[in-house]
C-alpha positions in Angstrom: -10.9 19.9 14.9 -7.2 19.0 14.7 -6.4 17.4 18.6 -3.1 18.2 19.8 -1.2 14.8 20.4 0.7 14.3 24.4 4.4 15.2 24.5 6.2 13.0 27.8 7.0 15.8 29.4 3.7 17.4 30.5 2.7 15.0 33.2 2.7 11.3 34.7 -1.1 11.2 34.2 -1.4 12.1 30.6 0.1 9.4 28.3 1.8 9.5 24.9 -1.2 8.8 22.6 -3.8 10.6 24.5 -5.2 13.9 22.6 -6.1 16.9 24.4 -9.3 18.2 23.0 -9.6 21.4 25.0 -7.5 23.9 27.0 -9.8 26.0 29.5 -12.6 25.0 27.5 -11.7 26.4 23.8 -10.6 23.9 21.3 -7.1 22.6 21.2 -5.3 23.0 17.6 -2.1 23.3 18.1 0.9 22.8 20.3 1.3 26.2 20.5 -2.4 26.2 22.2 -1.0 24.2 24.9 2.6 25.9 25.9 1.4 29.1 25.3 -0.8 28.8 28.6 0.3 30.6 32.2 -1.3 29.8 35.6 -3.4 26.8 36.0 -4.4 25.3 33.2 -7.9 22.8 32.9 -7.4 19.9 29.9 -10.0 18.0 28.6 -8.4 14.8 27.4 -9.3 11.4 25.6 -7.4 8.9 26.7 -6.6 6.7 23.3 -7.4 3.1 23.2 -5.7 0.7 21.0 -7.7 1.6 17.8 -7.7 5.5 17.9 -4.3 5.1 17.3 -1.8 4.3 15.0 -1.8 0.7 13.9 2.0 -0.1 14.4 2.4 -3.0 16.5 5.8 -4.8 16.9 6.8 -8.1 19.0 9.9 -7.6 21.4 12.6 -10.2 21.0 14.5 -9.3 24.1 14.2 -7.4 27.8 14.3 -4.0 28.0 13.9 -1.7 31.1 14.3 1.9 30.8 15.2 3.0 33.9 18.7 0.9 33.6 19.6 2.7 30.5 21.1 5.9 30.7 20.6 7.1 27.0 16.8 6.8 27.5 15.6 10.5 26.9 12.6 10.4 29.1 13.4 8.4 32.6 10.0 10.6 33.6 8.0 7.8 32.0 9.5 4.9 32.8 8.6 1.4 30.6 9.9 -1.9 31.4 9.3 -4.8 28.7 9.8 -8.5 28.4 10.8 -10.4 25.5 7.5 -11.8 23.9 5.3 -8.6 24.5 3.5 -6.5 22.1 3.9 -2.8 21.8 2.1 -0.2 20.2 4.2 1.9 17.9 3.0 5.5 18.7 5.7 7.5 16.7 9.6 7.2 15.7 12.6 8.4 14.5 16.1 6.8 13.6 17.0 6.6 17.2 13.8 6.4 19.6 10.7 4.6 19.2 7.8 6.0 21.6 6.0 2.8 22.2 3.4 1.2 24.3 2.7 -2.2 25.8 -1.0 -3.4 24.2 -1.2 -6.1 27.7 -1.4 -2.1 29.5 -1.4 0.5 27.5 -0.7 3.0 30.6 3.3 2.1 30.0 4.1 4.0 27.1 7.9 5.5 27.1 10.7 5.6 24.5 12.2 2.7 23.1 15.4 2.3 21.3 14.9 1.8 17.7 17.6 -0.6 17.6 15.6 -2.9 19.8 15.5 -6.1 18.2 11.8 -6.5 17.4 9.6 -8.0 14.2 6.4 -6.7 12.8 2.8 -8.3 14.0 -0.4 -7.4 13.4 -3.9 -8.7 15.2 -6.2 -10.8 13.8 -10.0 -10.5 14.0 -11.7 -12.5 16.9 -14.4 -13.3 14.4 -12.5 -15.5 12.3 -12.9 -13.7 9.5 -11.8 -10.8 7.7 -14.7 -8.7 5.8 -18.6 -8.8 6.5 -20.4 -8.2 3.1 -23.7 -6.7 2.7 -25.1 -7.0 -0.1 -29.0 -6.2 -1.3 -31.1 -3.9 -2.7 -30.7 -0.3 -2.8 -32.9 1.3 0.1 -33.3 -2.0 1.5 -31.5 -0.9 4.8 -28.0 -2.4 4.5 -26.6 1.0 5.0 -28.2 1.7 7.8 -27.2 -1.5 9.6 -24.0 -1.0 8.5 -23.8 2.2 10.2 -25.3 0.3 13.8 -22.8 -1.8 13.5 -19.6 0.4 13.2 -21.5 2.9 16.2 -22.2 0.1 18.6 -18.6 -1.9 18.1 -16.6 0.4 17.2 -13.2 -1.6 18.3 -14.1 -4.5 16.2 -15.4 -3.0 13.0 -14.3 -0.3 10.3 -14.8 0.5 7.2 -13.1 2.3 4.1 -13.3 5.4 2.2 -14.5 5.1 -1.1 -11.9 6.6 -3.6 -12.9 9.3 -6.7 -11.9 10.9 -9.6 -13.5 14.2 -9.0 -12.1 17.1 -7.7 -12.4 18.2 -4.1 -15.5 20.8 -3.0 -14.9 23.4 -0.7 -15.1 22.6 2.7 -14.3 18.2 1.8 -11.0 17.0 3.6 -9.5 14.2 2.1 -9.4 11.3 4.2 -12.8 12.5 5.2 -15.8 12.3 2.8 -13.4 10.4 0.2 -9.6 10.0 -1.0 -9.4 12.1 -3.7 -6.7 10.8 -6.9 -6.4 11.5 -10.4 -8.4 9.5 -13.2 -5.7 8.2 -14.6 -4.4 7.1 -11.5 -7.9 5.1 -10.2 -8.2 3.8 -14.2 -4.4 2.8 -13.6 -5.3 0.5 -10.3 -8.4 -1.1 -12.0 -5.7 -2.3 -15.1 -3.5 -3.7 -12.3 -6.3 -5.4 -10.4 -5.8 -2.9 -7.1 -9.5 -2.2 -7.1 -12.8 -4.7 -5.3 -15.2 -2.4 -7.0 -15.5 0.9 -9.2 -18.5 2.6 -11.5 -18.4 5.4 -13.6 -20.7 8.6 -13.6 -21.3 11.5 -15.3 -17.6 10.7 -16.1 -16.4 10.5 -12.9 -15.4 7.2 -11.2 -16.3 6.2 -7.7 -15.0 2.6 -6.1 -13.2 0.8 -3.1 -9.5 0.2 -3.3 -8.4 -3.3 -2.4 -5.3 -1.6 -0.1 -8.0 0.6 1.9 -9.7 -3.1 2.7 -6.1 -4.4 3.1 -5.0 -1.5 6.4 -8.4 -2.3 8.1 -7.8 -6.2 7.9 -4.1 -5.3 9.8 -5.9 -3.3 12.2 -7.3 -6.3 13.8 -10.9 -5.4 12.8 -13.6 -6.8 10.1 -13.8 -4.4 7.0 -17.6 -4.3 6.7 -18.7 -3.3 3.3 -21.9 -2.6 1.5 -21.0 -3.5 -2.2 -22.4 -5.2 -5.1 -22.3 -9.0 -5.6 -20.1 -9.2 -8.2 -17.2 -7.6 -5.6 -17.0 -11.0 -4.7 -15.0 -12.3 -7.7 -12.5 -10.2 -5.9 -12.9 -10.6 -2.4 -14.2 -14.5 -1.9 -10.5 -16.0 -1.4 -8.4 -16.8 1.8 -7.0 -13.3 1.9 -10.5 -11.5 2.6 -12.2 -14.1 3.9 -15.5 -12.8 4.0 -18.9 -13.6 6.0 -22.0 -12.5 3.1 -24.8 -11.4 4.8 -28.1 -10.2 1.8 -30.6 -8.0 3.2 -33.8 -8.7 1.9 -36.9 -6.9 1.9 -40.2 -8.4 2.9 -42.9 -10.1 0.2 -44.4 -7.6 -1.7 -47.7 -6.9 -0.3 -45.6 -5.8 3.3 -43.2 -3.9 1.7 -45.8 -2.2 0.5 -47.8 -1.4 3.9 -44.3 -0.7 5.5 -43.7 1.6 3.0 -47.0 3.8 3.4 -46.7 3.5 7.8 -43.1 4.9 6.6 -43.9 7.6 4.3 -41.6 7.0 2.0 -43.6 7.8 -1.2 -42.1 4.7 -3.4 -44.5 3.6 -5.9 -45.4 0.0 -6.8 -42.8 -0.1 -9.5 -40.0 0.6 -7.1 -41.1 -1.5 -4.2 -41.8 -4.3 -7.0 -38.4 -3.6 -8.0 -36.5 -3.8 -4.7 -38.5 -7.1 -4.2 -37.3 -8.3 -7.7 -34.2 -7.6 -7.4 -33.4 -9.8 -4.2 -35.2 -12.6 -5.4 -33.0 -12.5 -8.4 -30.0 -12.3 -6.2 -30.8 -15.3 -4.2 -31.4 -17.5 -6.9 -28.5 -15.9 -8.6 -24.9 -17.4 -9.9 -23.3 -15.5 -6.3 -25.6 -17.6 -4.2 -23.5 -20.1 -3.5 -21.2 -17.8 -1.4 -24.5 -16.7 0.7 -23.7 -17.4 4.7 -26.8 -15.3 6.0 -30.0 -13.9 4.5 -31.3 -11.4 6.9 -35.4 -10.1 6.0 -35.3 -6.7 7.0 -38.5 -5.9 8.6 -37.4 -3.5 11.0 -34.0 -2.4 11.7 -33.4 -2.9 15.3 -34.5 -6.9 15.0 -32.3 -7.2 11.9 -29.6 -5.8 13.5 -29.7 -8.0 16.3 -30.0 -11.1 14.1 -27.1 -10.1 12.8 -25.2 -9.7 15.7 -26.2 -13.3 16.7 -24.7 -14.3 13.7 -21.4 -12.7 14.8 -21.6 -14.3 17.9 -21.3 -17.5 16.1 -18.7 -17.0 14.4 -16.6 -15.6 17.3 -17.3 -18.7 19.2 -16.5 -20.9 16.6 -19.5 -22.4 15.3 -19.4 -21.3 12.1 -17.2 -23.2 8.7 -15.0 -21.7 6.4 -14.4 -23.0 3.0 -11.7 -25.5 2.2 -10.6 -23.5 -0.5 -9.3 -20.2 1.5 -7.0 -22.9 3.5 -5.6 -25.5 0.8 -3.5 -22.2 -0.8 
C-alpha cells in the first residue's frame, strides 16, 4: 500500500511526516485520494516516530523562529529553534527545508535551507554497531532474529540482501531484495563493497557493506545472521560488532526436541547441526565470540539475549583496544 505523506496545509493536528493510511475507510494511495474528497472527511493516520522516517538529521548553528520571518511559506505551522538543537530533515528543496525538532517531534514547519546547520547522525545506545548471529542452519538464529526486530523495533534493523537475478512478478525492490546486475554485484565484491556473497545456480546472493553502513547512521544496531567468516570484514572499529553463536543442545536432546517438534530431521542432520557448532566454537573465529547462547527453546534464548543487551547498554560490557587505537 503506498501511504499518502501530510502536506502543512491540511490541519494543525496532522504533522508533516505523519501518513494517512485511509480516507473513509478505503486505502489511501495517492494525493489525489485525499483532495478529491467533499463533505466531512474521516482519516486514519500514523503519526511517524523518528525511525519511520527519513534518516536526515542536521544540528542548528543559530536561532531561528518562524513566526518573525516573513518569507516563511507556512506561518500555519509555526517552529521555533535554538542553536544546538537537532532536527529531523523530512523533505527539501533549494529554498525550504521541512524539518522537525527530534527533543519534540510535534514542531515540524519549514526551514530555510540557507540555515546554517552541519550533518549529525545518532549513535546506538548499545555501544555498538552490529549484533552478529552466527550458528547452524535451523538452529533458530533466524527466528530470534526476527523477535528481536518485532519487539524493538526503534533500536534494531536489518538489511536487504542484494541479487543477481531478475525480479518475479509481484517482488518490489526494496522489498524481498535489491535487485542489480551481475556485473554490477561481481564489481562491488572486486572493490571490497560487499560483508558477504555466495553463488547459486549462477546467481549471486549477499549483504552490501553500504546497506550495513545506512542502518549504523540510523542510530540503530544492524543485526545480521551471516556466516563466520563475515567477520574478516566486519570485526573493526567501524562495525563494531557484539557475536552472539546459537548453539543447539548435546545430541541426545536435539534429538528428543526434534521428534516433540516434528520436524522429521534424521540423525545425520541433527548430528550435523551439532557438529557443526562444536566445530565453530573451537574454531579460528572463536576468539571474537562475546556470547554463546544454547538454544533450547526460543522464548528463554531470546530473553538471555536481551540480558546481554542490557549489559551492554549500561556499560558493563569491553570493547577491544584494537577498534579505538585507529
Amino acid at each position: 500500500m503506498v501511504c499518502t505523506k501530510v502536506t502543512p496545509s491540511i490541519s494543525d493536528t496532522i504533522k508533516p511526516g505523519d501518513t494517512i493510511q485511509e480516507i473513509n475507510g478505503c486505502p489511501a494511495r495517492t494525493i489525489k485520494d485525499l483532495y478529491s474528497q467533499i463533505g466531512d472527511v474521516t482519516l486514519k493516520v500514523v503519526l511517524s516516530d523518528l525511525y519511520n522516517a527519513p534518516m536526515q538529521f542536521v544540528k542548528s548553528l543559530t536561532n531561528y523562529n518562524s513566526e518573525k520571518d516573513p518569507l516563511n511559506p507556512n506561518q500555519h505551522l509555526p517552529i521555533s529553534v535554538r542553536k544546538g538543537e537537532i532536527l529531523q530533515v523530512m523533505s527539501e528543496d533549494k529554498q525550504w527545508l521541512q524539518a522537525r525538532k527530534v527533543n519534540d517531534i510535534s514542531q515540524c514547519a519549514f526551514i530555510p535551507a540557507t540555515l546554517p546547520t552541519i550533518s549529525v547522525s545518532m549513535l546506538s545506545p548499545f555501544g555498538r554497531r552490529t549484533l552478529i548471529l552466527l550458528g547452524a542452519s535451523g538452529v533458530g538464529r533466524r527466528t530470534i532474529k526476527s523477535m528481536l526486530l518485532a519487539q524493538l523495533p526503534n533500536y534494531f534493523s536489518t538489511v536487504l540482501p542484494v541479487t543477481s537475478r531478475a525480479q518475479k512478478a509481484g517482488e518490489q525492490e526494496g522489498r524481498e531484495y535489491h535487485y542489480e546486475t551481475k556485473e554490477n554485484i561481481l564489481k562491488k565484491i572486486r572493490e571490497g563493497k560487499m560483508v558477504e556473497w555466495g553463488e547459486l545456480n549462477g546467481v549471486i546472493y549477499g549483504t552490501s557493506a553500504d546497506s550495513v553502513r545506512r542502518v549504523v547512521r540510523s542510530g540503530r544496531v544492524c543485526v545480521l545472521d551471516c556466516s563466520e567468516k563475515a567477520l574478516e570484514f566486519l570485526y573493526n572499529s567501524e562495525f563494531m560488532p557484539f557475536v552472539v553463536v546459537i548453539g543447539p543442545p548435546k545430541f541426545e536432546e536435539l534429538q528428543q526436541m526434534s521428534k516433540l517438534r516434528g520436524d522429521n530431521q534424521s540423525d545425520e542432520q541433527l548430528q550435523a547441526t551439532v557438529n557443526y557448532h562444536e566445530n565453530l566454537i573451537k574454531g579460528q573465529y572463536s576468539k571474537y565470540f562475546d556470547q554463546i547462547l544454547i538454544n533450547r527453546n526460543h522464548d528463554v534464548t531470546f530473553r538471555r539475549l536481551l540480558e546481554a543487551l542490557e549489559n551492554l547498554k549500561n556499560g558493563s560490557q569491553w570493547v577491544p583496544s584494537e577498534w579505538l587505537s585507529k
